[in-house]
C-alpha positions in Angstrom: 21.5 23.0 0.1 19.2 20.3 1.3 19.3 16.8 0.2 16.0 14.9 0.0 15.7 11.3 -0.2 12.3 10.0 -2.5 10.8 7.6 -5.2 10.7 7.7 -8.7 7.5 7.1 -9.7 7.5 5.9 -13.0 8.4 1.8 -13.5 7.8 -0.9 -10.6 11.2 -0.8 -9.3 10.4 2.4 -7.6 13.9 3.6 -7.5 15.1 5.9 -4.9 16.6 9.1 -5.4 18.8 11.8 -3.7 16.8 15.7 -4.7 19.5 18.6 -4.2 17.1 21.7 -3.6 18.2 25.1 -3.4 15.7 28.4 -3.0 12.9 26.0 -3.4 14.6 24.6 -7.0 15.9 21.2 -7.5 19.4 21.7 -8.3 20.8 18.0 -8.9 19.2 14.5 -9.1 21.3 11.8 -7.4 20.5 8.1 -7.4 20.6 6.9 -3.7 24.0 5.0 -2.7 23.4 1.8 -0.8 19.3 1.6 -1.7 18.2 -1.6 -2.0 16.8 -1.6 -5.6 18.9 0.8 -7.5 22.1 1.4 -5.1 23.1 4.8 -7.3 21.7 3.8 -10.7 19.1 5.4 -12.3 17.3 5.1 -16.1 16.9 8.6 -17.9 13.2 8.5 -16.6 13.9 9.1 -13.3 16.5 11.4 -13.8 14.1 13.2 -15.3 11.7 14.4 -12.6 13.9 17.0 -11.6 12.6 18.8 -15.0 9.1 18.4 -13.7 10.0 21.9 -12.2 9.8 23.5 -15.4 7.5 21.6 -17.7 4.8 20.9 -15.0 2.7 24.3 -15.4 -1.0 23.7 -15.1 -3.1 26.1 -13.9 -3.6 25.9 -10.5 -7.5 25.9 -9.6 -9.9 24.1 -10.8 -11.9 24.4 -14.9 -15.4 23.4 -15.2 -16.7 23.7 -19.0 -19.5 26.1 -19.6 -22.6 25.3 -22.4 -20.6 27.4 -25.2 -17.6 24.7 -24.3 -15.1 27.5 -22.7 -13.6 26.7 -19.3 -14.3 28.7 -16.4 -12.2 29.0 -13.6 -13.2 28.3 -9.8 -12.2 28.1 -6.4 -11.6 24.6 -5.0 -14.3 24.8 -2.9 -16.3 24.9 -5.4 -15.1 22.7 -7.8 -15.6 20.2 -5.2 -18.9 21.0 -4.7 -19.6 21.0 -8.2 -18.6 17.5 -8.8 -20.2 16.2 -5.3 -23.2 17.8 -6.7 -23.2 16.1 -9.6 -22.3 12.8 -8.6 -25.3 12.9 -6.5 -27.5 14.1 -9.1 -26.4 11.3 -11.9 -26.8 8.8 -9.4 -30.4 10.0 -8.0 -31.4 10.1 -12.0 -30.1 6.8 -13.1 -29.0 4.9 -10.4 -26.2 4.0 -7.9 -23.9 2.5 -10.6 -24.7 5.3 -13.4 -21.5 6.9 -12.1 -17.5 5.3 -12.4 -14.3 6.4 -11.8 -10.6 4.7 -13.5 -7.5 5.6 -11.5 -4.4 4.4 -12.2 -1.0 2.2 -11.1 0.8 5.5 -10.3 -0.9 7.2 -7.2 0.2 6.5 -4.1 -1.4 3.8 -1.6 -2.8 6.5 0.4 -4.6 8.1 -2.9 -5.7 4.2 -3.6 -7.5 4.0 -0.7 -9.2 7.1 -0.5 -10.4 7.2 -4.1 -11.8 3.3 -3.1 -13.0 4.3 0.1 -15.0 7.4 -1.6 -15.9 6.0 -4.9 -16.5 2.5 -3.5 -17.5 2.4 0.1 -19.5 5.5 0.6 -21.1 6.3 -3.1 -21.2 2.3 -3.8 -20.3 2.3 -7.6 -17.8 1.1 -9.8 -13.8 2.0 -10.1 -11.2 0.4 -11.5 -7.6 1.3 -12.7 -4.9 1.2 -15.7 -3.9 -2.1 -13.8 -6.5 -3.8 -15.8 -4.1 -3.1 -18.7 -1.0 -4.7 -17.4 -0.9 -6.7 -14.3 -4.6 -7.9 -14.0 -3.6 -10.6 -15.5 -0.8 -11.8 -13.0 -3.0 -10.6 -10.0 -5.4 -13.6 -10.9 -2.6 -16.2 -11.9 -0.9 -15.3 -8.8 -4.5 -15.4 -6.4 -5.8 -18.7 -7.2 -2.4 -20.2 -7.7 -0.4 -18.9 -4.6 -3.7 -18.3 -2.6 -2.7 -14.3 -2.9 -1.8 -11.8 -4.4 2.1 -12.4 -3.5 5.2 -12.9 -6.0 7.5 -14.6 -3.7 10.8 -12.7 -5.5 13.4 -10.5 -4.5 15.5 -8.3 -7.4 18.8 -9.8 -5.8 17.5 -13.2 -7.3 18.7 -11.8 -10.9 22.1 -11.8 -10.0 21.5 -15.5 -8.1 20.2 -17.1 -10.8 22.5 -19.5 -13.2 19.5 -19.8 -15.3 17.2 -16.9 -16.7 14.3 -17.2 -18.6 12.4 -13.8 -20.0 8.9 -14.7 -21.7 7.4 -12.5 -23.3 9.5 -9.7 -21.1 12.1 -7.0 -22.5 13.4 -5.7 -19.1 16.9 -3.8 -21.6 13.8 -1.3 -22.6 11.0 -1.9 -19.9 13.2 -2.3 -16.7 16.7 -1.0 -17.3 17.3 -1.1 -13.5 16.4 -4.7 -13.5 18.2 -5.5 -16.2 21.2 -4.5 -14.8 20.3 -6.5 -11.7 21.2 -9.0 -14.7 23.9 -7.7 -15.6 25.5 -8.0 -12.1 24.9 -11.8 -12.3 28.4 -13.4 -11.2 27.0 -17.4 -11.3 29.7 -19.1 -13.6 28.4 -20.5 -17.1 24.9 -18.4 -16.1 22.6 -18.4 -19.1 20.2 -16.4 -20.3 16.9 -17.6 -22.1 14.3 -15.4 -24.0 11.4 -16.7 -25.5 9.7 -13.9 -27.6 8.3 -13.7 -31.6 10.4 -10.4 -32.0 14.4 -10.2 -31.4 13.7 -7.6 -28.7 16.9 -5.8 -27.0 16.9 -8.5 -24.5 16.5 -11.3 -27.0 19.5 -9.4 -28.6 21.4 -9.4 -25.0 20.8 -13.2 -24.7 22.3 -16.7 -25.1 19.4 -18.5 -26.1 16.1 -17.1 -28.1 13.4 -19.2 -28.9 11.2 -17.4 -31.5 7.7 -18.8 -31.7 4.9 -17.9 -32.9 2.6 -15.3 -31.6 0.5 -16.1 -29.0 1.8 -19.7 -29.1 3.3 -19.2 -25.2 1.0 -21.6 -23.7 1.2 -24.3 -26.1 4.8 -24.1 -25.7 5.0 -24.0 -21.8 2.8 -27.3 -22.2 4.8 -28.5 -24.4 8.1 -28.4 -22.3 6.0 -29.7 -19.4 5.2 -32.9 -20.7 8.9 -33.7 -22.3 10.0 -32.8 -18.6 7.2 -35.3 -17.4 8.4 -37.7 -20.3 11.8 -37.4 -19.1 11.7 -37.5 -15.4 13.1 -34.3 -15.0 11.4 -33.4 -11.7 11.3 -32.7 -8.3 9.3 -35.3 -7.0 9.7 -34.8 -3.0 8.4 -30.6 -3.7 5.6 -32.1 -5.8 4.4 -34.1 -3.2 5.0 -32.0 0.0 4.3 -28.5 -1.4 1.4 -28.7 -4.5 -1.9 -29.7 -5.1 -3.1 -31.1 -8.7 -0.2 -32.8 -10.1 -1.7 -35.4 -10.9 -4.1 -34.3 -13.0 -2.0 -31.9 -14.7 0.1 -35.0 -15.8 -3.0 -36.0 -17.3 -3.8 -33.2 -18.7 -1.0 -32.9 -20.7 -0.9 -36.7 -22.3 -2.1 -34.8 -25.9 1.0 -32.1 -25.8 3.2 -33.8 -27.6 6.6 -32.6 -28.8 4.7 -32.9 -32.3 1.9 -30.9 -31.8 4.4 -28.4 -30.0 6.3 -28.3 -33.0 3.9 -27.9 -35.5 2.4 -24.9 -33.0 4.6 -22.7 -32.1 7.0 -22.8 -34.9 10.1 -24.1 -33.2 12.1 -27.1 -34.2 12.4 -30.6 -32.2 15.9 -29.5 -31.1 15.0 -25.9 -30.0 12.2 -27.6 -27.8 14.9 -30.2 -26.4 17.4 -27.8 -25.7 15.1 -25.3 -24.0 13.6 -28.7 -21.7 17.6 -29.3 -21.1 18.5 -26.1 -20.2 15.9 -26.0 -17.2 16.8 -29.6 -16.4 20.7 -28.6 -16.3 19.7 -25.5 -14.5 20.1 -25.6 -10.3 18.5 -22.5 -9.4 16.2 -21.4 -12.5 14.1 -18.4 -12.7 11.2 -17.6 -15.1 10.7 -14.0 -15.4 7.1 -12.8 -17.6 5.8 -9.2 -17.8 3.0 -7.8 -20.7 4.2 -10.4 -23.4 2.4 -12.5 -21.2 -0.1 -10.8 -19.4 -2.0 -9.1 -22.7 -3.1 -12.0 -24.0 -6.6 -13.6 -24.6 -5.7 -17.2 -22.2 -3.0 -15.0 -20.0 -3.9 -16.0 -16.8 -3.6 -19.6 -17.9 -0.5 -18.5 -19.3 1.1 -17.1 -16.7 0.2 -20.2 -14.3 1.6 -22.3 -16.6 5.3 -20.8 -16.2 4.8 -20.9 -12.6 4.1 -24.6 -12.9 7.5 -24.9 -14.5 8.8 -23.9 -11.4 7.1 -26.1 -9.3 7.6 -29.3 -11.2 11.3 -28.7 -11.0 11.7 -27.8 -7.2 12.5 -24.1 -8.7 10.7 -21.8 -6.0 11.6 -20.2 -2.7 14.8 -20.7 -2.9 17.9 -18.2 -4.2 17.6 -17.1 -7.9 14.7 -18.9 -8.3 11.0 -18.8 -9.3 7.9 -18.3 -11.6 8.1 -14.4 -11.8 6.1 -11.6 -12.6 7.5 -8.4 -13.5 5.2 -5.5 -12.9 4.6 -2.4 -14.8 4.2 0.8 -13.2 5.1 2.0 -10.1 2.4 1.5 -7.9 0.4 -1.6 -9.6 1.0 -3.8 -6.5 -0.5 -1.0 -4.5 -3.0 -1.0 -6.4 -4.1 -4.5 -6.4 -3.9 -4.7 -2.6 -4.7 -1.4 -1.5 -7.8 0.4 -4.2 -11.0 -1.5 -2.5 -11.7 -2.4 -5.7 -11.1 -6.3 -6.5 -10.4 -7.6 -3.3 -11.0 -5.5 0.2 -8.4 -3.1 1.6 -5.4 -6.0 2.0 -6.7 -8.7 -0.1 -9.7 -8.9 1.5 -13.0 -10.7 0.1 -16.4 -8.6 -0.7 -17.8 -11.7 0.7 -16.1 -12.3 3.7 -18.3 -10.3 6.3 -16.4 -10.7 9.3 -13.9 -9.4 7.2 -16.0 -6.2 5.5 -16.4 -5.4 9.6 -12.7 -5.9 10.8 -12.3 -3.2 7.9 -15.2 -0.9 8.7 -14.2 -0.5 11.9 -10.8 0.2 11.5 -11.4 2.8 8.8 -14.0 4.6 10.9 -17.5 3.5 8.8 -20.6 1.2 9.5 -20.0 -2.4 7.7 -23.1 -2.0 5.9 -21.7 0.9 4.0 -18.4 -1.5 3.1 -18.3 -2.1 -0.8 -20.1 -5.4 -1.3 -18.9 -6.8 -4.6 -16.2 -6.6 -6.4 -16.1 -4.0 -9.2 -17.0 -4.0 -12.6 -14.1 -4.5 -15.3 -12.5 -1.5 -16.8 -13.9 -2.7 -20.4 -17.7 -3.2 -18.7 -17.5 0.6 -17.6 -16.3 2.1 -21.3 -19.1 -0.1 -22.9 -21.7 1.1 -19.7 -21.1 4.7 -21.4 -21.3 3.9 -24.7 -24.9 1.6 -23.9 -25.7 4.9 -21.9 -25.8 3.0 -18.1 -22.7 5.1 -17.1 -23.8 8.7 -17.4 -20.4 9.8 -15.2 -16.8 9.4 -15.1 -14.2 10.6 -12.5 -10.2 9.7 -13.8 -7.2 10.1 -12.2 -3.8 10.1 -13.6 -4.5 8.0 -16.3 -5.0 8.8 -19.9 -7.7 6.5 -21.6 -7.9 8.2 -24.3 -4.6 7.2 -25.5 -4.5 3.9 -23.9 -7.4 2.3 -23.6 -8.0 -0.8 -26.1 -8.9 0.0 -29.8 -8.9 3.8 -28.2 -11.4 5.3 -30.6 -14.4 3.5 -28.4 -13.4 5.7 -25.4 -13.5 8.6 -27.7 -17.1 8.0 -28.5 -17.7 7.0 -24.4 -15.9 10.8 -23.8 -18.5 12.6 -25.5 -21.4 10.5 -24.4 -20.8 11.6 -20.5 -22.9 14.5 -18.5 -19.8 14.7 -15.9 -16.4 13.9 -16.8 -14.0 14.7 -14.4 -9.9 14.5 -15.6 -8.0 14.6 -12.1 -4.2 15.2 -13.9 -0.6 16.8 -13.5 -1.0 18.1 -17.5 -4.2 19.5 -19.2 -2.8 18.9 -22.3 -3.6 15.0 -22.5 -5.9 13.6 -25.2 -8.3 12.4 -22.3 -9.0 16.3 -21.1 -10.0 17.3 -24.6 -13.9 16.4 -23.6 -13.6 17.0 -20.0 -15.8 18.7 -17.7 -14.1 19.2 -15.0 -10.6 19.1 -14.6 -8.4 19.4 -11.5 -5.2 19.9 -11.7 -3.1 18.4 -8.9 0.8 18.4 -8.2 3.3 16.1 -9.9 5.1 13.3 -7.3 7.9 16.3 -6.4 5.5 17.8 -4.4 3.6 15.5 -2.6 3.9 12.6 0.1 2.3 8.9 0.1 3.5 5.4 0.0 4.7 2.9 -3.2 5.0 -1.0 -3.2 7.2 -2.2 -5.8 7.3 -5.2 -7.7 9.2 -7.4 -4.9 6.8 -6.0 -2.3 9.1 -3.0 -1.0 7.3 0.1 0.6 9.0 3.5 -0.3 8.2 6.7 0.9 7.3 9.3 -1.6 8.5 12.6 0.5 7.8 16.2 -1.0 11.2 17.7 -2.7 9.6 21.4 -3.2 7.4 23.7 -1.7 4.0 23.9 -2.7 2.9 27.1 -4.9 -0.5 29.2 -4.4 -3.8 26.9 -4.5 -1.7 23.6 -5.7 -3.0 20.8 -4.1 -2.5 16.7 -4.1 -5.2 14.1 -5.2 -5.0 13.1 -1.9 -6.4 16.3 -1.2 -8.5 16.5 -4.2 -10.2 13.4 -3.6 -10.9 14.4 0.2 -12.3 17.6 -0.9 -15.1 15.9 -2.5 -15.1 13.4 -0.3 -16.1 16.2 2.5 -18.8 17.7 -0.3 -20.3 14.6 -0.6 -21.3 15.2 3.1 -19.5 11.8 4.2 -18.8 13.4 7.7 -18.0 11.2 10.2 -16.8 8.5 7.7 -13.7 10.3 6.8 -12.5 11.8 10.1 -10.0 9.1 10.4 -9.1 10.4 6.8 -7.5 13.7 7.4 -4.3 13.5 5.8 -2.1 11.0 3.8 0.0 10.1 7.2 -3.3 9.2 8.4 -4.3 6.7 5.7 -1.4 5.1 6.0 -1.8 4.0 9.1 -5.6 2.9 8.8 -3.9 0.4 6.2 -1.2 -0.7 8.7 -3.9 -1.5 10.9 -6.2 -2.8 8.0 -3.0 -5.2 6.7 -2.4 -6.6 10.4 -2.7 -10.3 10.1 -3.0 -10.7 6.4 -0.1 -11.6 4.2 0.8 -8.2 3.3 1.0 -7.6 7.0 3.2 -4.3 7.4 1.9 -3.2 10.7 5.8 -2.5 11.7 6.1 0.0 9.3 6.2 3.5 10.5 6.0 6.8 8.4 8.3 8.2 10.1 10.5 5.8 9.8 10.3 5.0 6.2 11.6 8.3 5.2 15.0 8.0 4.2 15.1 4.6 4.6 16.0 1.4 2.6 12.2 0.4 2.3 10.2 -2.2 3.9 9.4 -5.9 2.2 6.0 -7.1 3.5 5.5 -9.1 5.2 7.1 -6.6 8.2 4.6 -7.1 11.3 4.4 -5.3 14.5 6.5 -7.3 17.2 8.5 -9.1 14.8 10.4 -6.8 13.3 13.9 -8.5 14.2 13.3 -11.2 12.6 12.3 -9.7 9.2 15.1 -6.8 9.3 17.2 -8.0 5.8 17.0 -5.4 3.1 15.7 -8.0 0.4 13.7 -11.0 1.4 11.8 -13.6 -0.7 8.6 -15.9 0.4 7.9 -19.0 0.2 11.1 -20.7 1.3 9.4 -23.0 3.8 7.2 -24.3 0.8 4.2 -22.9 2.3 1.4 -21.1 0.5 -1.5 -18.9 1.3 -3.7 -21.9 0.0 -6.4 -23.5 2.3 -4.2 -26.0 2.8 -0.8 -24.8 2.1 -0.4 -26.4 -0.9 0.3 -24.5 -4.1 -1.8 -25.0 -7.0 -1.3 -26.5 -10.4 -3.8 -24.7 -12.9 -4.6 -25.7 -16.7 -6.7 -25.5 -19.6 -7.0 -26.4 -22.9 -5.3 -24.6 -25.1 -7.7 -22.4 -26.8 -7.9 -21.1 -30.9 -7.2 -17.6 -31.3 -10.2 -15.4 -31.5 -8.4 -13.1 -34.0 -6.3 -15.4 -36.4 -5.0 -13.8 -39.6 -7.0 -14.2 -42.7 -6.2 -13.7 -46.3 -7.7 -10.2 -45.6 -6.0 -9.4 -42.3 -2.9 -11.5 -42.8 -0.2 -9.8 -40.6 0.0 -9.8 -36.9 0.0 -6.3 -34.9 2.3 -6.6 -32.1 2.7 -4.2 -29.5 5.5 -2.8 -26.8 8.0 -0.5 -25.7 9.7 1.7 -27.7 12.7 3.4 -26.0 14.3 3.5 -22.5 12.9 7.1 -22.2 9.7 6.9 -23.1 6.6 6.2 -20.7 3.2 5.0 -22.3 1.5 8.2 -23.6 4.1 10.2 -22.8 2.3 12.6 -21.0 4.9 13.2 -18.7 8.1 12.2 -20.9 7.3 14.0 -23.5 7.6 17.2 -21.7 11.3 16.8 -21.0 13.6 17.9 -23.7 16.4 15.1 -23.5 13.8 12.4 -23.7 11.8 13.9 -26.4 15.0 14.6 -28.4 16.1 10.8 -28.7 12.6 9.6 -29.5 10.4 10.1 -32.7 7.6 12.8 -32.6 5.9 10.4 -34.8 4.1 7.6 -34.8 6.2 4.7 -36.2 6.2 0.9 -36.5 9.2 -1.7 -37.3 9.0 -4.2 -40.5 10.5 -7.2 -41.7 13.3 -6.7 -44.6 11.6 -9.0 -47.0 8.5 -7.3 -46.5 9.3 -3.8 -46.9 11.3 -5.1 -50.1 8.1 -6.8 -51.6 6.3 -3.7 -51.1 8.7 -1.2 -52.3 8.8 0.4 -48.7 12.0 2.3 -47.9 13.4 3.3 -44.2 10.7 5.9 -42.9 8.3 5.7 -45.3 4.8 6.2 -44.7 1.9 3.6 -44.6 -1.2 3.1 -43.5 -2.5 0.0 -41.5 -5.8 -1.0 -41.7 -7.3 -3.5 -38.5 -9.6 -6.2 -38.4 -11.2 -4.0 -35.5 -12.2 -1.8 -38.0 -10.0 1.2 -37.9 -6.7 2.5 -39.7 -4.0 4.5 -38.7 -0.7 5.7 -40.7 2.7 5.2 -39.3 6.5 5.9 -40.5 8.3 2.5 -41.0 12.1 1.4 -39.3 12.9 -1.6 -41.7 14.7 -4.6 -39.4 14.9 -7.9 -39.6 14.5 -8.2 -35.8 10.6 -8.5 -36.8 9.4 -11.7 -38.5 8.2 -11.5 -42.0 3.8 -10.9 -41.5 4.6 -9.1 -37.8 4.0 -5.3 -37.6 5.8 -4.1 -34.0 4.2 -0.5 -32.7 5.2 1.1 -30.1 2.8 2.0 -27.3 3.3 5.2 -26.8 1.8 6.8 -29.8 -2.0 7.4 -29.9 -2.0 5.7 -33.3 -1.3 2.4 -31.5 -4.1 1.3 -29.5 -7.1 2.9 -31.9 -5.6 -0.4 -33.8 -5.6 -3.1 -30.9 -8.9 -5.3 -30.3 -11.9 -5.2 -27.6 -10.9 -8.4 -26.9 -9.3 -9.7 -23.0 -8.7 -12.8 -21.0 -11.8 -14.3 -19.5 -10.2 -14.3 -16.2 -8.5 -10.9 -15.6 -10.2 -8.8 -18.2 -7.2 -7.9 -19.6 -6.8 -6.5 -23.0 -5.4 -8.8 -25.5 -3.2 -6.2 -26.5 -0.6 -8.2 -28.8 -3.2 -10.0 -30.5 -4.7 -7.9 -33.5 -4.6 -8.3 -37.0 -3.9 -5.9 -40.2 -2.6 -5.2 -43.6 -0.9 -2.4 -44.9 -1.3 0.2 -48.1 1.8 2.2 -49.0 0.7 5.7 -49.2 1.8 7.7 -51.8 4.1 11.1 -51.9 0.6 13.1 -52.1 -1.4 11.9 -49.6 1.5 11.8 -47.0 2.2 16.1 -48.1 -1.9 15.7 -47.1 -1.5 14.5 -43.8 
């Protein structure tokens, strides 16, 4: 029996796992001992990819749809061809950008890059990712606050922290890993804080909850800073040495009074007090903010505003510290760094063009045939189809379909394309239904690349089983095109995975992300690798779990942190008499994954969740309406749609709040077109609705 050491790639934490294989069949599933990150835990997800074995039966070659709409089966080769033909042919018709792709936060780097480098560098059009829908947002925040795209954290700050704030984060169902980072917390008289509308599991796991309003965050965060202004509750000598702006964000916030917080957010006087004493009392305090946050209409804004919580109290670089963003899936910070689509390879910019030819040459192509720009918003390319500038789209691993924004306008984009290529482990999601093309490419146990996880760890993603007749990765898949295309020259340094990652080594040499000291080699079956982790330095940045920022520096101009702020703004979807109950959005359970493509196909995760689509409701409300446990209604949005859902009565939702969970397809046809003007991020938790009680006969209907 061989053991084999890999990542989960589900959630950000990237956990690492111990494969048991036997006669080319995973036999046991062991959480690695002494890892870093997990150190022998693991959530049911990841336990889970050992079934991938079984349930992961797509057909191996290639489908391209005929005019009667059957599929027709082809050789690789030719598949490629077909889709290199067409990309060329779209683009000669109606121009360079007439053609898109959407990836996602779950390939690996190497996949990232080539996709970019294809997509991007050598066809010069527009890609983005399923980041857009969850850490855009803290991307931004995180660029023109820190200077990069760097959260300064390491998961051993959970346990160092004596104070914890969650906003707008449920790590019990979201991050069970990190949660019980949490629960390993042995700081006497530690607290933790959750600020949240909904008595989530961690709200339920906490000392303090501070129920506001819905999409009142910012107003509050404001709030608190001004009483800590008003009370002197600051760290005057980090101010001065390590930020830019205070200043002005002290004026700024003259008009946030603890009365207008009040009457905003819902919360008493003494809720606000004690929340402003806590952090005072507090010695190392750390704010912690995932999608709660960052799927919001002013997120960006929001998420700066906890982080200059932590800078007016001294609260950064420093043990259990820090203004923290959680990410989402496993590869988002990959992703943002590595896709050549916001910033250059490495948090490059477009603009920079000594920069665009340090890149060029490295990855073997002419500077002139660099991308030039940044790309267009996820949101900009569904409405390009729909207005009929986008006559092509190429997606990988990501299900739109399901979870794109008020859903049903990718429905009407799906049919509106002349090449639609679904790159995807199952051809059974909702986004394949109007493919194409569709390749089918191998689930994670059977393929090798590189993760970065939320605290900036590498791990290796190492093949657990053999490879079966004609199964290829997207790696592969997107080089096979890539070689169609006719790119030639420009992807001979391209050749394999091991390749790409060390064209990004080289690429990442200087920058912050610098891991030039990582080798492949020596990744496998390793603990991981924190960047920073340059070449010739590798001594000196050798702990398992480091965190930035503790010599109060910045990636700034000058060094100096940034304070960031804006007026709070009114919410572009209030409730009205017609649409007078919010629509609030999240996880459901520990085992479920966002459309459940892949969870779904595993028996002892489907068996504890609901095959239906279902929402939770206030007591009061479901009494008023004469709504019993698992009844069926029918929600109608104020983007124009309706969808019907069983009901879970609780009074862990506030009276006029619907909670859905994400991972039915009924969810997001109800969520608005609506996103934050800095990240382009869907303002997921932000709709609005009523509800009709359907009756005995039209649910026997349905």
């Amino acid at each position: 029996m061989e053991k084999i050491q890999s990542t989960c790639n589900f959630c950000a934490i990237d956990c690492n796992l111990d494969f048991y294989v036997e006669d080319g069949k995973i036999v046991k599933t062991v959480p690695t001992k002494g890892y870093p990150v997990n150190d022998g835990f693991s959530c049911i997800k990841g336990l889970s990819l050992s079934k991938q074995q079984t349930t992961v039966k797509p057909n191996s070659l290639p489908k391209i749809r005929k005019s009667d709409g059957s599929w027709e089966q082809v050789s690789w080769d030719k598949g490629f061809q077909y889709v290199a033909d067409k990309l060329k042919e779209l683009q000669a018709k109606y121009g360079t950008e007439s053609v898109a792709g959407i990836s996602t936060g779950q390939l690996t780097l190497e996949e990232f890059a080539i996709f970019g480098h294809v997509m991007r560098n050598y066809l010069q059009t527009n890609v983005d990712g399923n980041t857009r829908l969850c850490m855009a947002t803290a991307a931004v925040a995180h660029k023109q606050t820190l200077g990069y795209d760097a959260p300064g954290y390491t998961l051993k700050d959970l346990e160092l922290s004596d104070t914890l704030i969650f906003i707008g984060s449920n790590p019990v169902v979201a991050h069970p890993i990190l949660w019980g980072r949490v629960r390993q917390n042995q700081v006497p008289g530690h607290k933790i804080i959750v600020i949240d509308p909904r008595r989530s599991e961690t709200a339920m796991n906490a000392d303090y909850w501070y129920d506001l309003k819905p999409r009142t965050d910012l107003l509050l965060l404001y709030t608190v800073a001004a009483q800590l202004i008003e009370k002197d509750y600051l760290d005057k000598t980090f101010i001065r040495e390590h930020t830019n702006n205070f200043e002005e964000f002290k004026e700024f916030l003259k008009p946030y009074t603890l009365e207008r917080g009040v009457e905003g957010t819902g919360l008493s006087k003494y809720q606000i007090h004690e929340l402003v004493e806590l952090i005072h009392k507090g010695k190392r305090v750390s704010f912690w903010w995932t999608m709660g946050v960052n799927q919001g209409y002013e997120a960006v804004r929001t998420a700066q505003a906890i982080m200059n919580l932590a800078f007016m109290t001294g609260n950064v670089g420093k043990p259990g510290t820090g203004g923290n963003s959680i990410t989402g899936q496993c590869n988002a910070m990959g992703s943002r760094l590595f896709s050549n689509t916001t910033c250059l390879f490495a948090g490059g910019d477009f603009g920079d063009e000594a920069e665009r030819k340090r890149v060029a040459d490295i990855i073997g192509i002419d500077d002139d045939h660099m991308a030039k720009k940044p790309t267009l918003p996820y949101n900009k390319i569904i409405e390009g189809i729909n207005e009929g500038t986008i006559k092509g789209l190429w997606i990988l691993c990501t299900n739109p379909r399901h979870s794109w924004t008020n859903n049903e306008t990718f429905a009407t984009a799906a049919k509106k394309l002349e090449l639609f290529v679904v790159q995807d482990i199952y051809d059974t999601i909702e986004s394949a239904e109007d493919a194409t093309v569709y390749f089918p490419v191998v689930p994670g146990i059977k393929k090798a690349g590189t993760y970065i996880n939320l605290e900036r760890r590498l791990a290796p993603m190492r093949p657990v089983l053999p490879r079966g007749e004609n199964e290829i990765s997207d790696y592969e898949c997107i080089l096979g095109v890539g070689k169609a295309l006719g790119m030639g020259k420009a992807l001979e340094k391209w050749e394999t995975a091991q390749d790409c990652f060390n064209l990004l080594r080289e690429v990442s040499r200087g920058k912050p992300c610098d891991f030039s000291g990582v080798k492949w080699d020596e990744l496998t079956n390793s603990h991981g690798r924190q960047w920073p982790y340059p070449e010739g330095r590798e001594a000196e940045f050798s702990a398992d779990e480091r965190r930035l920022y503790e010599d109060g520096k910045f990636y700034t101009a000058n060094g100096k942190a940034n304070f960031l702020f804006e007026e709070v703004m009114d919410n572009p979807i209030p409730t009205t008499d017609k649409y007078p109950i919010v629509f609030n959005t999240g996880r459901g359970t520990v085992g479920q994954w966002h459309t459940q493509s892949r969870t779904k196909e595993v028996r002892f995760v489907e068996d504890a969740s609901s095959k239906n689509a279902y929402l939770y409701m206030n007591t009061k409300q479901a009494e008023e309406n004469d709504i019993k446990e698992m009844d069926r209604i029918r929600v109608y949005s104020s983007n124009g749609q309706d969808a019907a859902f069983h009901v879970k009565i609780t009074d862990n939702v506030p009276y006029n709040q619907l909670y859905a969970p994400i991972h039915y397809i009924e969810c997001n046809k109800l969520t608005p077109s609506n996103y934050d003007k800095y990240s382009r991020e869907p303002n997921y938790k932000g709709g609005t609705c009523y509800f009709v009680k359907e009756d005995d006969k039209e649910v026997e209907k349905a």
